[in-house]
C-alpha positions in Angstrom: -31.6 16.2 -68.8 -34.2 18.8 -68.0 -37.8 17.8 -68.2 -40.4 19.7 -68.3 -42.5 20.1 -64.5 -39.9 18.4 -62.6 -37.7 19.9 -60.0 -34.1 20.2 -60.6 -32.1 17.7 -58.3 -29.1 19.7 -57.1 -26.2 17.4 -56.6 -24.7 17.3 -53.0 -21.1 18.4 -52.7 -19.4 16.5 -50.5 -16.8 19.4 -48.9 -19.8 20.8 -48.0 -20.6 17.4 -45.9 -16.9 17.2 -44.9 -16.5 20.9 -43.1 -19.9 20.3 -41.0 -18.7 17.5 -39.8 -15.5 18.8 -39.1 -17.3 21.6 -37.0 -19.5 19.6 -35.4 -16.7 17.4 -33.9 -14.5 20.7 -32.9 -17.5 21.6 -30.8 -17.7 18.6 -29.1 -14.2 18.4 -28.0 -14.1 21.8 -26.9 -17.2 21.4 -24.9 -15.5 17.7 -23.4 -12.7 20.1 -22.5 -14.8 22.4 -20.2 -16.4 19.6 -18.8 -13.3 17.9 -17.5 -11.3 21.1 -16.0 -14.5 21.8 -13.8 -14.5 18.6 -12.7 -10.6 18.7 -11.9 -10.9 22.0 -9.9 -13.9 20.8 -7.9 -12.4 17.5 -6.9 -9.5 19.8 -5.7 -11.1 22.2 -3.9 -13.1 19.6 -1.8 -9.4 17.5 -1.0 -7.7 20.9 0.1 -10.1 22.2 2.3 -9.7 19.4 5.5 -6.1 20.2 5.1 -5.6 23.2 5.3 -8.5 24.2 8.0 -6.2 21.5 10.4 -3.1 23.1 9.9 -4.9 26.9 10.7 -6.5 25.1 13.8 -3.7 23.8 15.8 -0.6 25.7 14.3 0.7 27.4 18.0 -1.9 26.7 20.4 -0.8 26.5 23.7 -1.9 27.1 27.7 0.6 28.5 29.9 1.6 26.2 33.5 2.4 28.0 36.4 3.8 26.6 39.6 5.3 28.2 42.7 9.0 27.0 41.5 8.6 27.4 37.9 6.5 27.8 34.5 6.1 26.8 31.3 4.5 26.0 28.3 2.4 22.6 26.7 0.6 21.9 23.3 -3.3 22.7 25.0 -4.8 19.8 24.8 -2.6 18.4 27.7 -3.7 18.6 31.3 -1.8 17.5 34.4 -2.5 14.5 36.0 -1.1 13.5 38.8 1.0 16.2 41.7 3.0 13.5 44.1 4.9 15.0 46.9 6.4 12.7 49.9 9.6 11.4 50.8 10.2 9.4 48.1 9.3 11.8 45.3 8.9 15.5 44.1 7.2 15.4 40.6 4.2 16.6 38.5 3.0 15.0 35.8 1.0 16.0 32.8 0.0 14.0 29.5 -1.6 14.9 26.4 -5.8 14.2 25.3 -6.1 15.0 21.8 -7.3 11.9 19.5 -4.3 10.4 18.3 -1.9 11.6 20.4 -3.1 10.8 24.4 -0.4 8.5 24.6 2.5 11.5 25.3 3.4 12.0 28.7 5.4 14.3 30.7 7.0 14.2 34.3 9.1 17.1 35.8 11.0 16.0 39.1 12.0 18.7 41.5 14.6 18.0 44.0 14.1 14.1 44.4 15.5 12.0 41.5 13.6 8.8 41.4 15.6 6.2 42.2 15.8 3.8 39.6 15.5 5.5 35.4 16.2 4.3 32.5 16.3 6.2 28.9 16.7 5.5 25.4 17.1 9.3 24.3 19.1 11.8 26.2 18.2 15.8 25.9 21.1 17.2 27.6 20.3 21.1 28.8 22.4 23.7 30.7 21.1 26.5 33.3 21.2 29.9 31.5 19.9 31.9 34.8 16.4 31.3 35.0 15.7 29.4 32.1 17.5 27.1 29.7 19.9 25.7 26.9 19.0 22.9 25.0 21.5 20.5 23.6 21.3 18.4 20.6 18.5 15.2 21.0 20.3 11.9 20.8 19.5 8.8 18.6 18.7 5.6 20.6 21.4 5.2 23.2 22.0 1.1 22.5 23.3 2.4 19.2 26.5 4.2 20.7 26.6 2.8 24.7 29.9 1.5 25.4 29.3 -1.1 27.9 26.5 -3.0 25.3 27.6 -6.0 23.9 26.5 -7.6 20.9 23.5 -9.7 22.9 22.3 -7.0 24.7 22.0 -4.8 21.2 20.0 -7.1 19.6 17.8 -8.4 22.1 19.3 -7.8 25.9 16.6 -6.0 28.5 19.2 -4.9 30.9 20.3 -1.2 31.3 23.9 0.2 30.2 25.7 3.2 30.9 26.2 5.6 28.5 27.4 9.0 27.9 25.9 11.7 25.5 27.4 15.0 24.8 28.8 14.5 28.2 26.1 13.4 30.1 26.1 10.3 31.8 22.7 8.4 32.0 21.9 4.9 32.3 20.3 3.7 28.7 17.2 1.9 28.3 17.8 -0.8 25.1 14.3 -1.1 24.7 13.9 1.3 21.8 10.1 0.7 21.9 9.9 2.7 25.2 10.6 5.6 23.1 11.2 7.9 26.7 13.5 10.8 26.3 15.0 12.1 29.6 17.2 15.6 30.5 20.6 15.8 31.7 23.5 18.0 32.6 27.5 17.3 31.9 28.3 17.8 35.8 25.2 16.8 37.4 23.6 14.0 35.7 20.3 14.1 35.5 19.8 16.7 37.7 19.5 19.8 36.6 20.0 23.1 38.7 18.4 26.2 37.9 18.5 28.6 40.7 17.7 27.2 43.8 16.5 23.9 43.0 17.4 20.7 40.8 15.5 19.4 37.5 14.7 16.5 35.7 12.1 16.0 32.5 10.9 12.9 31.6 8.7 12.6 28.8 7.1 9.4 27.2 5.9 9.1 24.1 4.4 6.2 22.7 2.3 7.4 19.5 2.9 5.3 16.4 4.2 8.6 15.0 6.8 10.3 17.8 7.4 13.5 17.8 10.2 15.6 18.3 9.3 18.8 18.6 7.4 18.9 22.0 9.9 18.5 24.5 12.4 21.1 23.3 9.4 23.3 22.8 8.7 22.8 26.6 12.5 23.0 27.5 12.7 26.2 25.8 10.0 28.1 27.4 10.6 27.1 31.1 11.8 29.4 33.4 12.3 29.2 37.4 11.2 31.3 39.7 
């Protein structure tokens, strides 16, 4: 009822109420949205970064070693460490320094075999005129020697003969050794290329082996 010097009270409408709210709460998610994908893409970028600059750092990095018989080439952190020539032995040897990895070695034996070897991987290799062929890596040699018996598979220390893509070697059944030698059908472990006789023995004792470094090596030697 209208009275005479009072305001009239306008009555609220409630879909009025309704649709502000409504608007109010779109805003908010859309602004929770824009809020969360920035996060998202900087937690990203900062993960990938490390990665990535690794990979661009070391990816084919390597120092050329020349000899008077020969040459090649290692990852280049490695540096040799120890030349022994005598009677008894011919070889170099050279072995890795990164962080995480300075427990890879490598020997090359010229001429003089050493006398007593053992492996548990054969890399057999053929002369291809001054350089070489590489073969197929073997697995562990206790898995397919002949002459091991049962005893000697699962816990036996002495060495076996064995045979791998033609290539007679004596096997190591110590898998933890994790030493990888090269070999030739009709010569052993002697290898000739040119005028002289081979034989690379490489070491490697990382928690994580790898594969790839010997073949790399075998691939780029060449004899002079």
């Amino acid at each position: 009822m209208y009275q005479h010097g009072k305001k009239t009270r306008r009555k609220s409408n409630p879909k009025v109420f309704l649709h502000a709210a409504f608007v109010l709460g779109l805003a908010l998610i859309v602004v929770a949205l824009i809020l969360h994908k920035d996060i998202v893409t900087n937690e990203g970028e900062h993960t990938t970064v490390p990665i990535l600059t690794e990979v661009s750092e070391t990816k084919g990095e390597v120092i050329d070693i020349n000899e008077p018989l020969f040459s090649f080439q290692l990852p280049k952190d490695w540096i040799k460490s120890n030349r022994v020539q005598n009677t008894a032995g011919n070889y170099y040897e050279w072995k890795s320094t990164k962080q995480g990895g300075d427990d890879r070695r490598l020997q090359l034996h010229i001429d003089i075999m050493p006398a007593s070897y053992k492996l548990v991987r054969l890399m057999p290799i053929n002369p291809n005129g001054n350089k070489l062929s590489v073969g197929n890596l073997s697995g562990n040699c206790i898995d397919f020697a002949k002459d091991a018996g049962s005893q000697q598979r699962s816990q036996g220390n002495a060495p076996v003969e064995a045979k791998w893509e033609g290539v007679p070697f004596l096997c190591d059944p110590i898998n933890a050794n994790q030493t990888i030698g090269t070999g030739n059908p009709e010569t052993g472990i002697a290898t000739k290329v040119g005028s002289h006789n081979y034989f690379f023995y490489f070491e490697d004792h990382n928690i994580r082996p790898d594969d790839n470094i010997l073949p790399a090596i075998l691939k780029s030697f060449t004899a002079k």
